[in-house]
mmCIF file of the N, C-alpha and C atoms, coordinates in Angstrom:
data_MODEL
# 
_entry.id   MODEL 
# 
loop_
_atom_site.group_PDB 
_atom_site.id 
_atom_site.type_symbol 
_atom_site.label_atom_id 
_atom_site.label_alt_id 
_atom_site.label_comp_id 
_atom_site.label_asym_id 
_atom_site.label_entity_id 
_atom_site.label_seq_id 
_atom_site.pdbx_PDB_ins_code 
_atom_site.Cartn_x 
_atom_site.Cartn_y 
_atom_site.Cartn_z 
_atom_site.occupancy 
_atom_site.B_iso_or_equiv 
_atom_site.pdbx_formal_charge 
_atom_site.auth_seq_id 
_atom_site.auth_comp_id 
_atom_site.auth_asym_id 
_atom_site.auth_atom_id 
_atom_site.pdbx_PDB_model_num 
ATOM 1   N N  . UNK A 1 1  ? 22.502 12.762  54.122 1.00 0.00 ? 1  UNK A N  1 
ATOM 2   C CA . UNK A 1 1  ? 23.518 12.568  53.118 1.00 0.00 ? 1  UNK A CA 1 
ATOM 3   C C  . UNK A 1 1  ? 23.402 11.148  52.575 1.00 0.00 ? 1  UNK A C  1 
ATOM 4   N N  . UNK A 1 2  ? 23.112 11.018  51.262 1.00 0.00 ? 2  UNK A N  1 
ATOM 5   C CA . UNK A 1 2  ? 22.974 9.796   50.604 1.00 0.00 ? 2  UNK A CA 1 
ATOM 6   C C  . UNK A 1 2  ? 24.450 9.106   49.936 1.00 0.00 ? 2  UNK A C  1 
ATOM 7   N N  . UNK A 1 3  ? 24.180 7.778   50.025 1.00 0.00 ? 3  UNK A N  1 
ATOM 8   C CA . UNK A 1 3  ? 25.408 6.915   50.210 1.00 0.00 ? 3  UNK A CA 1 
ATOM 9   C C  . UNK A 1 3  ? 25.842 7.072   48.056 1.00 0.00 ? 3  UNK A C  1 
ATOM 10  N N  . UNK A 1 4  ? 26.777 7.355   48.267 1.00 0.00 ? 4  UNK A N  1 
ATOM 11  C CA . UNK A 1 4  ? 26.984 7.490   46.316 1.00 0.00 ? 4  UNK A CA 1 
ATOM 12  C C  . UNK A 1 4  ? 27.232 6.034   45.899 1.00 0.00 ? 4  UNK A C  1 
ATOM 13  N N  . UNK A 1 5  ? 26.718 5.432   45.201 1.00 0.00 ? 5  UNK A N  1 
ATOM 14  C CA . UNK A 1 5  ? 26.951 4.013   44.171 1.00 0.00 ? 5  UNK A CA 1 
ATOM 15  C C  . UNK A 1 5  ? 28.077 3.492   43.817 1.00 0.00 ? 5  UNK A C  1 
ATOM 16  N N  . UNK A 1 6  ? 28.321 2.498   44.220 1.00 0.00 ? 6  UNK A N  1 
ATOM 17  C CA . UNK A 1 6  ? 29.769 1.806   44.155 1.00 0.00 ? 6  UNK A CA 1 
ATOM 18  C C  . UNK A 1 6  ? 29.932 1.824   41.629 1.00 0.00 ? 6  UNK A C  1 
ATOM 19  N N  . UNK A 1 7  ? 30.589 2.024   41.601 1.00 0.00 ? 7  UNK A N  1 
ATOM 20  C CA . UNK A 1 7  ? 30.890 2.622   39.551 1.00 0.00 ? 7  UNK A CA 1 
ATOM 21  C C  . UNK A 1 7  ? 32.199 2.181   39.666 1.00 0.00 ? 7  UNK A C  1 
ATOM 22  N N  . UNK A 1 8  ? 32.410 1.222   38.237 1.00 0.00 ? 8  UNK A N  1 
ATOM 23  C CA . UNK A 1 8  ? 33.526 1.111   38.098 1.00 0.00 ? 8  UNK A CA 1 
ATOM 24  C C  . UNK A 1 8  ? 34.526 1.977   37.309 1.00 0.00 ? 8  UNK A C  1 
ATOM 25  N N  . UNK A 1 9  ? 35.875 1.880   37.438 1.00 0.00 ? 9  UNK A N  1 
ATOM 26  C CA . UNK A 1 9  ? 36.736 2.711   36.962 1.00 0.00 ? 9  UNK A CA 1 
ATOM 27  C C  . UNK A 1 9  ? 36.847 2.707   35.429 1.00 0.00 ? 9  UNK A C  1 
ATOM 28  N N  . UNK A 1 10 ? 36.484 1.686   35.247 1.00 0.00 ? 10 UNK A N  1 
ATOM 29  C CA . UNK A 1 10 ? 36.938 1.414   33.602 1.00 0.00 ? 10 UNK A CA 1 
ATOM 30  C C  . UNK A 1 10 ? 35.378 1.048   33.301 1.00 0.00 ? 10 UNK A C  1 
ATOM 31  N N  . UNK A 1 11 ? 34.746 2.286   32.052 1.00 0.00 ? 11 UNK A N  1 
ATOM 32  C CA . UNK A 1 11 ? 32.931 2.098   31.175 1.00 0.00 ? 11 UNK A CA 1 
ATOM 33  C C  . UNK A 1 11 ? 33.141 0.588   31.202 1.00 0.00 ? 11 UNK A C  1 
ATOM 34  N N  . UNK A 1 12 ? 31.694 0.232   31.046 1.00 0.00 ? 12 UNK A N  1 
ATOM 35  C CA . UNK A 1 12 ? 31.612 -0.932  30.721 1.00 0.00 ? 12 UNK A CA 1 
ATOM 36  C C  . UNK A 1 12 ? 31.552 -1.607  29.357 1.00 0.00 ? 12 UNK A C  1 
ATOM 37  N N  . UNK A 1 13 ? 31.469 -0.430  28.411 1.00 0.00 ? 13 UNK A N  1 
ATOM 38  C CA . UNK A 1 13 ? 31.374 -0.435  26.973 1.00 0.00 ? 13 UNK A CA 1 
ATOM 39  C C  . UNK A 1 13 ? 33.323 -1.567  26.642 1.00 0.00 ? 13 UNK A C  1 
ATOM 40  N N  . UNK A 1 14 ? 34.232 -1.220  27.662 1.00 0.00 ? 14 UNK A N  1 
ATOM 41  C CA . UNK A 1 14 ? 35.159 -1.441  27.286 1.00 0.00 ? 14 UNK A CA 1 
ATOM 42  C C  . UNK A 1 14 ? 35.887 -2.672  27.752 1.00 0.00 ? 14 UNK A C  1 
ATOM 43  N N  . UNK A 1 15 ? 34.933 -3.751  28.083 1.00 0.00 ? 15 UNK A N  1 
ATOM 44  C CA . UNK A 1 15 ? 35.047 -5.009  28.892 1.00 0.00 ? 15 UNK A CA 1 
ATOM 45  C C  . UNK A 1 15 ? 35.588 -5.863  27.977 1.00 0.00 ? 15 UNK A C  1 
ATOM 46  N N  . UNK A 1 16 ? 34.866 -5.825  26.830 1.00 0.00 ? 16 UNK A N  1 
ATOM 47  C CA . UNK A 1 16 ? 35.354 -6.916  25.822 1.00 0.00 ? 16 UNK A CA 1 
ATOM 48  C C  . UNK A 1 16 ? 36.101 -6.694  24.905 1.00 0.00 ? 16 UNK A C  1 
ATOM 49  N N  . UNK A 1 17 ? 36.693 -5.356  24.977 1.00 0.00 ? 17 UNK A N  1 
ATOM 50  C CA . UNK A 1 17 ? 38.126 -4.852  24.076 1.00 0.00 ? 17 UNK A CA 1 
ATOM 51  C C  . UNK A 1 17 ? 39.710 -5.308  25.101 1.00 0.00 ? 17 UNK A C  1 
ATOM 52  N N  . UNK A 1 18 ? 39.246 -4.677  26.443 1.00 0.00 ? 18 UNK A N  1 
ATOM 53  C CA . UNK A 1 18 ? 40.368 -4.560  27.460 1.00 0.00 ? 18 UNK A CA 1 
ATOM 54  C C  . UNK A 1 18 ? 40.303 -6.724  27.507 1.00 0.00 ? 18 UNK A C  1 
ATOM 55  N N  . UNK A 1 19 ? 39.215 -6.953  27.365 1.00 0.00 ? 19 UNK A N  1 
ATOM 56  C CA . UNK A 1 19 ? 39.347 -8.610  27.440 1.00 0.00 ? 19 UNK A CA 1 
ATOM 57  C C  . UNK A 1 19 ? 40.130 -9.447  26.419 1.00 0.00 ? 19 UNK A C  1 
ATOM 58  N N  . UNK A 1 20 ? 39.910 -9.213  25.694 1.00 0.00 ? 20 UNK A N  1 
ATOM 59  C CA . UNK A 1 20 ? 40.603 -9.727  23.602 1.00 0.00 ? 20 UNK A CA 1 
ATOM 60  C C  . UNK A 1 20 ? 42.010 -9.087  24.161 1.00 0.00 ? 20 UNK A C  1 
ATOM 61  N N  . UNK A 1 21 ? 42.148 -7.936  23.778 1.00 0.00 ? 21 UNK A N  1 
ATOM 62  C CA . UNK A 1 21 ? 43.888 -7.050  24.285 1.00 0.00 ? 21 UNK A CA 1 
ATOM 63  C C  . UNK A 1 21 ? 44.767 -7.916  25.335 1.00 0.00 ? 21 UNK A C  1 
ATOM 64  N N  . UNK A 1 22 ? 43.749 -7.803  26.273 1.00 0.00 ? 22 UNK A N  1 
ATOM 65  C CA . UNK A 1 22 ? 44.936 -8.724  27.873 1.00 0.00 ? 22 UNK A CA 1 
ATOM 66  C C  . UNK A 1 22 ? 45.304 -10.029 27.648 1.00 0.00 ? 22 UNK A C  1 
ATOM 67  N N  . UNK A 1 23 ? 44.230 -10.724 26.873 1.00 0.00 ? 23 UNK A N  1 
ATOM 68  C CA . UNK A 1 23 ? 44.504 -12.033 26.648 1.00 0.00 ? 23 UNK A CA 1 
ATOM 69  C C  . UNK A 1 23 ? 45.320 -12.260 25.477 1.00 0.00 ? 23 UNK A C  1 
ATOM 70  N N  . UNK A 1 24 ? 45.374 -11.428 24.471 1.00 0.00 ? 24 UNK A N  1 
ATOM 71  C CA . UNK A 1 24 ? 46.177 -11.456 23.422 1.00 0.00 ? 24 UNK A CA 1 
ATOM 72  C C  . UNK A 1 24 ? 47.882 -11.525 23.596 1.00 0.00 ? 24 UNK A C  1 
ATOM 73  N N  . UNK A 1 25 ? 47.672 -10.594 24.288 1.00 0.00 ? 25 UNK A N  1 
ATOM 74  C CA . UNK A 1 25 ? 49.066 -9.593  25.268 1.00 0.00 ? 25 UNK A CA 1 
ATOM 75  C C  . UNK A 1 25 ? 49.477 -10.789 26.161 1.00 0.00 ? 25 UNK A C  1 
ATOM 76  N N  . UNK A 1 26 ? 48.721 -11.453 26.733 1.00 0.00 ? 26 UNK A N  1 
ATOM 77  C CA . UNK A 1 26 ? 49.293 -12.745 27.747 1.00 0.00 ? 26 UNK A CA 1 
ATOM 78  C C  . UNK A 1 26 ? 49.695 -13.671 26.973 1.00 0.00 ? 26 UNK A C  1 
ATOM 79  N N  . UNK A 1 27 ? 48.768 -14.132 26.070 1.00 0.00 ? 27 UNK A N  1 
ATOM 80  C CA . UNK A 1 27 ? 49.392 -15.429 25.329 1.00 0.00 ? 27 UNK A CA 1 
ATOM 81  C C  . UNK A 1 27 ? 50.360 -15.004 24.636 1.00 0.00 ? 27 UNK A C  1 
ATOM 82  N N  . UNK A 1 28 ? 51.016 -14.099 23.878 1.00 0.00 ? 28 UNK A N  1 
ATOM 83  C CA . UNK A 1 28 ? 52.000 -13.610 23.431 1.00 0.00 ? 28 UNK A CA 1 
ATOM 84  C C  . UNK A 1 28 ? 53.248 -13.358 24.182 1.00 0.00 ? 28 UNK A C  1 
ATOM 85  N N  . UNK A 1 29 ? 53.271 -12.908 25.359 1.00 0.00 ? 29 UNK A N  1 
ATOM 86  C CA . UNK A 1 29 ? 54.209 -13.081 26.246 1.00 0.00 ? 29 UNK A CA 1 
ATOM 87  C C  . UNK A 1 29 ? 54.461 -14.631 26.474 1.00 0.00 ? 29 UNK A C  1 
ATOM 88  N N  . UNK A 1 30 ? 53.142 -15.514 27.090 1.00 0.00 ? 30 UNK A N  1 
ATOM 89  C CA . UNK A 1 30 ? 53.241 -17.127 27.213 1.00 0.00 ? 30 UNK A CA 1 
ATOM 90  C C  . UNK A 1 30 ? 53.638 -17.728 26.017 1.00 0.00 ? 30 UNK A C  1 
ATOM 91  N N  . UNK A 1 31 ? 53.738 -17.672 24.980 1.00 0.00 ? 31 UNK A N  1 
ATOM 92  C CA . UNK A 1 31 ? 54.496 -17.916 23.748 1.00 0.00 ? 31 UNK A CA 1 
ATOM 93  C C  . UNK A 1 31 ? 56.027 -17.204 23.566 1.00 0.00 ? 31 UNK A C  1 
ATOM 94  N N  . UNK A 1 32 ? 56.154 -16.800 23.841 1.00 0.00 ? 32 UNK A N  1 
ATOM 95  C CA . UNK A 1 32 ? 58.226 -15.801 24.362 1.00 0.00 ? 32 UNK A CA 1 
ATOM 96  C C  . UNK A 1 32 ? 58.192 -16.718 25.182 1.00 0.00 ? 32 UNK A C  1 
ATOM 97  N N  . UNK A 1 33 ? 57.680 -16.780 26.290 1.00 0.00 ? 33 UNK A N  1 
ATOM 98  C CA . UNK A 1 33 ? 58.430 -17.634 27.402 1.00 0.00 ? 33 UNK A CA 1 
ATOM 99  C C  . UNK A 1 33 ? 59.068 -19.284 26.719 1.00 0.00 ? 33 UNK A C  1 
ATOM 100 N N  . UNK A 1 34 ? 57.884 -19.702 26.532 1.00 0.00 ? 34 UNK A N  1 
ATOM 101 C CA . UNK A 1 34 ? 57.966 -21.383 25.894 1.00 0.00 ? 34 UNK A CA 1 
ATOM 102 C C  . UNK A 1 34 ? 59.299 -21.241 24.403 1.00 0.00 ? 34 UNK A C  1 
ATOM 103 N N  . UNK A 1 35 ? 58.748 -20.078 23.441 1.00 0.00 ? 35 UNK A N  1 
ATOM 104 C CA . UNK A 1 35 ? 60.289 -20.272 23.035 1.00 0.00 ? 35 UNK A CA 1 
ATOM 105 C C  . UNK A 1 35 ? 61.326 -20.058 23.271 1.00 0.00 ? 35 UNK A C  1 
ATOM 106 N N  . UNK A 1 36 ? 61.264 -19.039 23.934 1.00 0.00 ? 36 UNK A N  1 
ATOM 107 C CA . UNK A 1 36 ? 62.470 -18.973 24.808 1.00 0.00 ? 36 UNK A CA 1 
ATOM 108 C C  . UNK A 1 36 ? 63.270 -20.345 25.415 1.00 0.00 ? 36 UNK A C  1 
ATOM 109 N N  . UNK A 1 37 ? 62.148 -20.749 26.143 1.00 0.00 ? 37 UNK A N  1 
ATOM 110 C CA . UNK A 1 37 ? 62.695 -22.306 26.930 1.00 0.00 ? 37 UNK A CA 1 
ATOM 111 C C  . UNK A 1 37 ? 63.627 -23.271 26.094 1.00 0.00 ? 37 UNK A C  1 
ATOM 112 N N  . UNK A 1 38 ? 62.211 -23.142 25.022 1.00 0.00 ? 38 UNK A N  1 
ATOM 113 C CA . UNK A 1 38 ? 62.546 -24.586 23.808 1.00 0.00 ? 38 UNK A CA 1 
ATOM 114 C C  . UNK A 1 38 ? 64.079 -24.387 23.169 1.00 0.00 ? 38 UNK A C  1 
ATOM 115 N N  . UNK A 1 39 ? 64.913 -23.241 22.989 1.00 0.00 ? 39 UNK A N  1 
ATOM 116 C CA . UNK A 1 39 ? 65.842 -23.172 21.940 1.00 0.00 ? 39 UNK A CA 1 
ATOM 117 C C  . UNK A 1 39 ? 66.725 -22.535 22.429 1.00 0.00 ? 39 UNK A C  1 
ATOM 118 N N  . UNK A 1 40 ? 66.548 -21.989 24.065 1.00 0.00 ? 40 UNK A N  1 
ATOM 119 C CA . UNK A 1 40 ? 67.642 -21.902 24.551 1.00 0.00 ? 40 UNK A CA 1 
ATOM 120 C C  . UNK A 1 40 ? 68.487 -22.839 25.321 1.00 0.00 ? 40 UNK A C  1 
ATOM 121 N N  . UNK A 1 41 ? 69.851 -22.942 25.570 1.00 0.00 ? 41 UNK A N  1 
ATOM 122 C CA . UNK A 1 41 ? 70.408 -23.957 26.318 1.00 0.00 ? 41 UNK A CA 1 
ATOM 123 C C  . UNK A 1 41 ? 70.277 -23.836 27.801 1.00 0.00 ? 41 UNK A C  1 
ATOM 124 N N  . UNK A 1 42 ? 70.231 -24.727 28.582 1.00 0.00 ? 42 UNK A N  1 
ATOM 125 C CA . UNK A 1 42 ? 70.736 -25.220 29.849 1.00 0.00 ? 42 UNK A CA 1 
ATOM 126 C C  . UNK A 1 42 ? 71.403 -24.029 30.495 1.00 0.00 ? 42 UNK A C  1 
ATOM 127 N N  . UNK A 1 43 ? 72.632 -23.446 29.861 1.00 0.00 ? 43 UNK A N  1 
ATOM 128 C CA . UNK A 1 43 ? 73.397 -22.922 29.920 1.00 0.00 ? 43 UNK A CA 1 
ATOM 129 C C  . UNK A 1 43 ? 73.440 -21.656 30.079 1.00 0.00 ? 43 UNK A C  1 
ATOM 130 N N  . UNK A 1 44 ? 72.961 -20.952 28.746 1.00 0.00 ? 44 UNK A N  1 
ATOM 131 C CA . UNK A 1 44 ? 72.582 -20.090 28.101 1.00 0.00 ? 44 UNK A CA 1 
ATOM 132 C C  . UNK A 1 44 ? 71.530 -19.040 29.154 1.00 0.00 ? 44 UNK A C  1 
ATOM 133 N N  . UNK A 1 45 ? 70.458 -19.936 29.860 1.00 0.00 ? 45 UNK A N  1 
ATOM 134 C CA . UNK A 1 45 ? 69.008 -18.594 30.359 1.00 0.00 ? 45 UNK A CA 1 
ATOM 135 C C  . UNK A 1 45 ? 69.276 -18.349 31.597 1.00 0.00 ? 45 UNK A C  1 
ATOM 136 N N  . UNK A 1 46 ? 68.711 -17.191 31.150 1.00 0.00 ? 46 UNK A N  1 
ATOM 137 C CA . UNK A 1 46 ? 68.466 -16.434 32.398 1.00 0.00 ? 46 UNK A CA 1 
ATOM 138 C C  . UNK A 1 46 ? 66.995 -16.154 33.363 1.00 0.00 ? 46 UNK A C  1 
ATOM 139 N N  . UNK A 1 47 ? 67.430 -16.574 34.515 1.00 0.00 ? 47 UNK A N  1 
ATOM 140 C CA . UNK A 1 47 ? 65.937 -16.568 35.560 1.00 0.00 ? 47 UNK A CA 1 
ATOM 141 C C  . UNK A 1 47 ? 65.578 -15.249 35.708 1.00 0.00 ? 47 UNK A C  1 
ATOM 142 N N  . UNK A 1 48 ? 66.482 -14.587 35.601 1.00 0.00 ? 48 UNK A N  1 
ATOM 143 C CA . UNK A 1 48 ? 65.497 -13.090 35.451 1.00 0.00 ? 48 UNK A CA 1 
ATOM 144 C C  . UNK A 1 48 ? 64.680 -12.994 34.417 1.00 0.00 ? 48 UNK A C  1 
ATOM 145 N N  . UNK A 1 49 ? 65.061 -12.909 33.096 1.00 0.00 ? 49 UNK A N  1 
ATOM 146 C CA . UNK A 1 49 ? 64.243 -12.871 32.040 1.00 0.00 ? 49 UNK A CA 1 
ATOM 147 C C  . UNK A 1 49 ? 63.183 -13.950 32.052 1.00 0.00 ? 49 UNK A C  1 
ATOM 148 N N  . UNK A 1 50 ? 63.179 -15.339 32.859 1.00 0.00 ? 50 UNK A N  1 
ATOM 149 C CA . UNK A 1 50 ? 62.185 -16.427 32.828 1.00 0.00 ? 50 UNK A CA 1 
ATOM 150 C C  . UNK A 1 50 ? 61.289 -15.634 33.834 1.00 0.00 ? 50 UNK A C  1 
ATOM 151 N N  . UNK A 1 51 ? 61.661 -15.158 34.974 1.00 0.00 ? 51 UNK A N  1 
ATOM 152 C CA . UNK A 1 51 ? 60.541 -14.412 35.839 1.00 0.00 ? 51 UNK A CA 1 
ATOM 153 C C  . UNK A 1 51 ? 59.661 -13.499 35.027 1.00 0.00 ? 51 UNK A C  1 
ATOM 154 N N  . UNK A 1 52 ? 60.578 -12.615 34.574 1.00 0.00 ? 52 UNK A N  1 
ATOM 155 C CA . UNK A 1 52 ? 60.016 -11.385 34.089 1.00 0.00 ? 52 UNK A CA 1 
ATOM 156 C C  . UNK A 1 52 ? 59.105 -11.597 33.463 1.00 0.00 ? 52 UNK A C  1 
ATOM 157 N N  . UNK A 1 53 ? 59.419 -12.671 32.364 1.00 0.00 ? 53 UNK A N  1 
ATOM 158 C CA . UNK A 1 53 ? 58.193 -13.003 30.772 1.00 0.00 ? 53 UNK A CA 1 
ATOM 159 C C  . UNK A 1 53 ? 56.917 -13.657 31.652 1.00 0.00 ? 53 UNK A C  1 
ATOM 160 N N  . UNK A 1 54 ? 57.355 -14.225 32.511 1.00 0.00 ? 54 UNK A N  1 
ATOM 161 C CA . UNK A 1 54 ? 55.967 -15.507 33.220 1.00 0.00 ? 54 UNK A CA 1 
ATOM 162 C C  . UNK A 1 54 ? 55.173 -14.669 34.298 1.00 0.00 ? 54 UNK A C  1 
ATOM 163 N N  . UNK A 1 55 ? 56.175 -13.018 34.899 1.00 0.00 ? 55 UNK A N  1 
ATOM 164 C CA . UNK A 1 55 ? 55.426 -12.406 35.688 1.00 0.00 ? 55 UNK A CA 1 
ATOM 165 C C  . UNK A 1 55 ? 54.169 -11.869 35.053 1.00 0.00 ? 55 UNK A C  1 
ATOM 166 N N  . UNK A 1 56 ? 54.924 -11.001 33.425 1.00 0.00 ? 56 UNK A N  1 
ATOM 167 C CA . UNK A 1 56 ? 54.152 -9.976  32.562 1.00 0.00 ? 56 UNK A CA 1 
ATOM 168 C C  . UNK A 1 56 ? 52.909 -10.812 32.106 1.00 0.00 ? 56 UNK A C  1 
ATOM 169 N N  . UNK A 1 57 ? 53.298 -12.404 31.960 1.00 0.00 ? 57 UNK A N  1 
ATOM 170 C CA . UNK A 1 57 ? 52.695 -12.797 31.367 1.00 0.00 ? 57 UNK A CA 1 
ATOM 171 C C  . UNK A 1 57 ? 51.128 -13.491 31.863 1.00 0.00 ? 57 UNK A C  1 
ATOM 172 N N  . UNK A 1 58 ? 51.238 -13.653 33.193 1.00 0.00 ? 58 UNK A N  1 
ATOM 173 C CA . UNK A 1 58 ? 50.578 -14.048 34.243 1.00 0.00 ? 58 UNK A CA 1 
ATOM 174 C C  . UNK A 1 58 ? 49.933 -12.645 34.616 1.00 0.00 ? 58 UNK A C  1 
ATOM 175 N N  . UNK A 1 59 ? 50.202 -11.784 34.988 1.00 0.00 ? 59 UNK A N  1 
ATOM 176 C CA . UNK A 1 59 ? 49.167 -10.429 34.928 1.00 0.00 ? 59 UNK A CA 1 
ATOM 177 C C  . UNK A 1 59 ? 48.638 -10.087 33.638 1.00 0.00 ? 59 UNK A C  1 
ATOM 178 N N  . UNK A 1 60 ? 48.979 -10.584 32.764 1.00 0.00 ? 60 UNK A N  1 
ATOM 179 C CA . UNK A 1 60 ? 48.499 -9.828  31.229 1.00 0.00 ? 60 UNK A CA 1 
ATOM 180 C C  . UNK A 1 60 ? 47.021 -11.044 31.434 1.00 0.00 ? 60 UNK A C  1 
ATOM 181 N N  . UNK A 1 61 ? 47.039 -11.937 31.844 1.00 0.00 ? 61 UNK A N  1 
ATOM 182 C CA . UNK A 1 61 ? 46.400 -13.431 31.239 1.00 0.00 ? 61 UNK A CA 1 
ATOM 183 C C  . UNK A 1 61 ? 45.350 -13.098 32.624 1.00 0.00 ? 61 UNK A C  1 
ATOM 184 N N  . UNK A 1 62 ? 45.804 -12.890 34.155 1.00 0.00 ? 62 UNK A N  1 
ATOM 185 C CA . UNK A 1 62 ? 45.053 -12.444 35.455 1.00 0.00 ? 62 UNK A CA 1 
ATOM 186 C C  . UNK A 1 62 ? 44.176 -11.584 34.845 1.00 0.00 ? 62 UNK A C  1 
ATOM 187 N N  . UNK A 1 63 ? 44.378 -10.440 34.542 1.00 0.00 ? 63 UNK A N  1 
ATOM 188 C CA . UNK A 1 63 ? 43.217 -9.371  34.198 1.00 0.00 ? 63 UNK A CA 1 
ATOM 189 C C  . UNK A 1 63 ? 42.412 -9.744  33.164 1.00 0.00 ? 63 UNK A C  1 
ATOM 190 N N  . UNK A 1 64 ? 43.305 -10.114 32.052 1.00 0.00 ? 64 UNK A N  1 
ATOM 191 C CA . UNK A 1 64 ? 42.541 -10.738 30.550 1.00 0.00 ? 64 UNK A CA 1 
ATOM 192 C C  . UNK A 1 64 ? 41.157 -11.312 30.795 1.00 0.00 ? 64 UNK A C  1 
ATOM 193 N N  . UNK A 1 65 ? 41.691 -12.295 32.021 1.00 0.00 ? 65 UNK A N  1 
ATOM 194 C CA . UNK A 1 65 ? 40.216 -13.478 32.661 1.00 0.00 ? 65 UNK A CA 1 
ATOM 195 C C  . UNK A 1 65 ? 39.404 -12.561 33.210 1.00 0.00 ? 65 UNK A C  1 
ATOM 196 N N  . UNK A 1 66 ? 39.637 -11.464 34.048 1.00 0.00 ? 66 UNK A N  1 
ATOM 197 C CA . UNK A 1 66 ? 39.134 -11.118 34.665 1.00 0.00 ? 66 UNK A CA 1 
ATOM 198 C C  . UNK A 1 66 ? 38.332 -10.246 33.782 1.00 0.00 ? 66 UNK A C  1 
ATOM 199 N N  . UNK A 1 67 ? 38.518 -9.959  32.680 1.00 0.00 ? 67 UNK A N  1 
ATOM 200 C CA . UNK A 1 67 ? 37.464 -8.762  31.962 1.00 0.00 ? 67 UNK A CA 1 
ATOM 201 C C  . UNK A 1 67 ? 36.791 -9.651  31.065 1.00 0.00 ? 67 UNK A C  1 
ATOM 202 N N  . UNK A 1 68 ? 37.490 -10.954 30.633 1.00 0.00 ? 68 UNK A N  1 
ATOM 203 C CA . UNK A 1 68 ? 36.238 -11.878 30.212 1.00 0.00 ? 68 UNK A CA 1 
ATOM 204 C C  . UNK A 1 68 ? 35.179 -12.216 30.977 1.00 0.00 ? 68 UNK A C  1 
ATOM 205 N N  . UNK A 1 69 ? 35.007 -12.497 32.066 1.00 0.00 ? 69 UNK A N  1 
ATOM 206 C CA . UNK A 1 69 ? 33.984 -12.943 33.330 1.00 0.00 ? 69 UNK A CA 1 
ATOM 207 C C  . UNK A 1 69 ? 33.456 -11.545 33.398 1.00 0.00 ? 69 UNK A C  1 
ATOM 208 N N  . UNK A 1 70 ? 33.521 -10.605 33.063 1.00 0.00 ? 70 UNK A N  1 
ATOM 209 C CA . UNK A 1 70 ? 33.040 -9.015  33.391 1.00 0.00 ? 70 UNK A CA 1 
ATOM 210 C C  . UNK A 1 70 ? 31.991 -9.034  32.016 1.00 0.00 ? 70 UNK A C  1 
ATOM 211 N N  . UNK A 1 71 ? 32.716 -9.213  30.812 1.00 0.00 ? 71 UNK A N  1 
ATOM 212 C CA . UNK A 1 71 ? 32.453 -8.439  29.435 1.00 0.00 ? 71 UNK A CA 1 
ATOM 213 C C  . UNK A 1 71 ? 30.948 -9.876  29.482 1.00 0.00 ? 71 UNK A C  1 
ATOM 214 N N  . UNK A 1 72 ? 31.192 -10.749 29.869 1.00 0.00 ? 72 UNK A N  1 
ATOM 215 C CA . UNK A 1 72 ? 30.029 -11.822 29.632 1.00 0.00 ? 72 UNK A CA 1 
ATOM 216 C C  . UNK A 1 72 ? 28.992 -11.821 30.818 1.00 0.00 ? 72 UNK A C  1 
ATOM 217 N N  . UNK A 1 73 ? 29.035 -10.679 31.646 1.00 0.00 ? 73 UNK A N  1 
ATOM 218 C CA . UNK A 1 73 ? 27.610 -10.618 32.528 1.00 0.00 ? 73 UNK A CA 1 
ATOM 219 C C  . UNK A 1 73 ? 27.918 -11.166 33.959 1.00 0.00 ? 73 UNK A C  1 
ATOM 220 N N  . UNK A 1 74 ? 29.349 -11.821 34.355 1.00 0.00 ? 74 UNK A N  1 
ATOM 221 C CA . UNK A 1 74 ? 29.340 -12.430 35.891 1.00 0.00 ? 74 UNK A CA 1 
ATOM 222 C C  . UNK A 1 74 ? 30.421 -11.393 36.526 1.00 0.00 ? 74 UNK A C  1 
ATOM 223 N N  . UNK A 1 75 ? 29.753 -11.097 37.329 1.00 0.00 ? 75 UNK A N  1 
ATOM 224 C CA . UNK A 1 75 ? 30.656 -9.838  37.858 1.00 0.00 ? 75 UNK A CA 1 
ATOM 225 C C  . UNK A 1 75 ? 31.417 -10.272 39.222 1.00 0.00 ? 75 UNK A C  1 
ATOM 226 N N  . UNK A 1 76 ? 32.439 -10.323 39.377 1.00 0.00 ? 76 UNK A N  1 
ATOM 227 C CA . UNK A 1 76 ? 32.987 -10.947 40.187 1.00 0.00 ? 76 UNK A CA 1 
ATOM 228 C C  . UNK A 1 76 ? 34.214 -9.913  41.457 1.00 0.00 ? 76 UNK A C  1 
# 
């Protein structure tokens, strides 16, 4: 019985679309967050919504990197 080839889940045709998208999608969330910060008061925010935007936004930006280093040949 021969050992089957480790294949990834996601073609590889789709490294540098899912890469542009995640990173787009991150900095766009990382841009909500910062205005958010800038023009709301002291007073006014909420740490849930500061988690939430910096969680989404930090996995959107985690994978983003991660399919850039893929889509450019270093497989990591």
């Amino acid at each position: 019985m021969a050992a089957k080839a480790i294949s990834s889940p996601v073609p590889v045709d789709w490294y540098p679309t899912l890469a542009v998208f995640m990173v787009a999608v991150g900095l766009m969330f990382t841009a909500s967050f910062f205005i958010y910060e800038a023009t709301s008061s002291r007073r006014s925010r909420s740490l849930a919504k500061e988690i939430a935007t910096a969680a989404i936004a930090s996995v959107f930006l985690g994978f983003g990197s991660l399919f850039v280093l893929l889509a450019s040949g270093i497989y990591v």
